[in-house]
C-alpha positions in Angstrom: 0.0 0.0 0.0 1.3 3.5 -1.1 0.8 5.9 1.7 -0.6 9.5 0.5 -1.2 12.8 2.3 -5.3 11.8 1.9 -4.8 8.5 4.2 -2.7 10.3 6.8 -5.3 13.6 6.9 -8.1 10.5 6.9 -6.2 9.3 10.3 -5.5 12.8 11.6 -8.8 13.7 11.2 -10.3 10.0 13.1 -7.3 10.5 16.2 -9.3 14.4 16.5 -12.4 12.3 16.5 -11.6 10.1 19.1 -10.0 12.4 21.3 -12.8 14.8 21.4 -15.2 10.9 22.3 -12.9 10.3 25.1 -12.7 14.4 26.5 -16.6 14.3 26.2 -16.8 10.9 28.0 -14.8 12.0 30.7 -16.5 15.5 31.1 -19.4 13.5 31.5 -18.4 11.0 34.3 -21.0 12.0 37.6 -19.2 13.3 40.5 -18.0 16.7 42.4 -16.3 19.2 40.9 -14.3 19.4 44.1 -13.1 15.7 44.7 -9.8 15.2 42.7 -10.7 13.6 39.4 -10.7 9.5 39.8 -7.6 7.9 38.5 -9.7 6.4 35.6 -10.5 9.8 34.4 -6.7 11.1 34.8 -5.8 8.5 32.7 -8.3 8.7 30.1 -7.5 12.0 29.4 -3.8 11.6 29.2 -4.8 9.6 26.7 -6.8 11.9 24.6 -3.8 13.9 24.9 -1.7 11.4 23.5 -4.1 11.2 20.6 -4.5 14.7 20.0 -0.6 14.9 19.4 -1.2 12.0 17.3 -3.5 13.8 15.4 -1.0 16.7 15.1 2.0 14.2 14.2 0.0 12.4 11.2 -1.1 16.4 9.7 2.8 17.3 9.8 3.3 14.1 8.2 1.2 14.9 5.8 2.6 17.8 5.0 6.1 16.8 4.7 4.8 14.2 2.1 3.0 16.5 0.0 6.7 18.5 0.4 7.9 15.3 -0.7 6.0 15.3 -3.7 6.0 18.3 -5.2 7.5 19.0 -8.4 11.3 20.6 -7.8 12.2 24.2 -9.4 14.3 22.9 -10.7 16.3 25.9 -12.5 20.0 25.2 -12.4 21.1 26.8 -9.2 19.6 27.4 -5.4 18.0 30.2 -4.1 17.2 30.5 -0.3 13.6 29.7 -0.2 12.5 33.4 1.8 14.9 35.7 0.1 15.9 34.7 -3.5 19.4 34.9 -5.0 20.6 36.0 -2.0 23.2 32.9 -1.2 27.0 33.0 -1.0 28.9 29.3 -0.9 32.4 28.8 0.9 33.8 25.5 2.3 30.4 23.2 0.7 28.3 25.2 2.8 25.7 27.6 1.7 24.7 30.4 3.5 21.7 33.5 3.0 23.1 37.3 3.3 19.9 38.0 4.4 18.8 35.7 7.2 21.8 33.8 8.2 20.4 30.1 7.0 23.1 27.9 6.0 23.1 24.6 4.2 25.3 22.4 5.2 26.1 21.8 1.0 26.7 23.7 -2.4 23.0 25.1 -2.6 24.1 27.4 -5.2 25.6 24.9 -7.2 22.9 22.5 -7.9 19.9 22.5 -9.3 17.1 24.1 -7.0 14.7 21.6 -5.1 12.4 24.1 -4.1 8.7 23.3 -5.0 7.0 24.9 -7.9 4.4 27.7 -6.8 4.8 29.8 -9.9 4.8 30.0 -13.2 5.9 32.6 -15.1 5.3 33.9 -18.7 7.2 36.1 -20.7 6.4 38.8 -23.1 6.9 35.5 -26.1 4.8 33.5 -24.4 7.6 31.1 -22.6 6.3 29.6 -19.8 8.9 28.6 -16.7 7.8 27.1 -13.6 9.8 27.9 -10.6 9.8 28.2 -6.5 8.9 31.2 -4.5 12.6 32.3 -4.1 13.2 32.0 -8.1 10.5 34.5 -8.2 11.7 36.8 -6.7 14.3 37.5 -8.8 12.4 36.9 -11.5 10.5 40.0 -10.8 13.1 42.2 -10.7 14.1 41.5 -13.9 11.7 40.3 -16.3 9.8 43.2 -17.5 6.6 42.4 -18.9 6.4 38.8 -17.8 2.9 37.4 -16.2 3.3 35.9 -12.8 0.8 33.5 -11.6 0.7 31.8 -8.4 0.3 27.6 -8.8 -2.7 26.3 -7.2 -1.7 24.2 -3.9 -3.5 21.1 -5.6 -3.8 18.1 -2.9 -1.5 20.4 -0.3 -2.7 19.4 3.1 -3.7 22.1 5.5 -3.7 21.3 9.5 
């Protein structure tokens, strides 16, 4: 069996379920307010707590599958994903002027594997597909060009 970002939102979304059956249950059980809460009850919901992170692990999974997935930029060198062509590489590590990330390899050397969310169309009518960093550049410099924003098609949202 494959496993897609559908089946682990499908099991995110049954963990939510069954924690919010359990808190219910539990806020439900007869007795004082005052009383400490019976040891049953304790339990119970430390493990609708368990499943509520659960829940929140499978959605991140998710996530990073869809991540996974998505098409590369693919254009021949890196960008830093927030700021653009804004790297500098020295030693096999790549590092951002502007924030300070670094990459612990030649990110400007290789071809980007930053996922599509544009594409972009010159005044000819050439159409390139690239990340949100290759955009930015791309801005700056291609007069004329239509930018339009890739749908998030089967992106998983928590």
């Amino acid at each position: 069996m494959t496993v897609t970002p559908e089946h682990l939102t499908v099991l995110a979304s049954r963990a939510e379920a069954l924690t919010a059956e359990v808190l219910a249950l539990c806020d439900s059980a007869p007795g004082p307010a005052q009383e400490p809460e019976p040891e049953h009850l304790a339990v119970a919901r430390q493990a609708a707590d368990s499943l509520a992170g659960g829940a929140e692990g499978l959605r991140r999974a998710a996530a990073e599958l869809v991540r996974l997935q998505a098409r590369p930029c693919g254009l021949s060198w890196g960008v830093c994903p927030e700021h653009g062509n804004t790297l500098s590489s020295s030693g096999g590590v790549s590092t951002c002027r502007v924030c300070r990330r670094d990459w612990s390899h030649d990110r400007l050397g290789q071809p980007c594997q930053e996922p599509v969310t544009w594409k972009v169309i010159d005044r000819a009518g050439t159409e390139t597909r690239m990340c949100d960093g290759h955009v930015l550049g791309a801005r700056a410099v291609a007069a004329g060009a239509t930018f339009v924003r890739v749908p998030d098609e089967g992106v998983v949202r928590a």
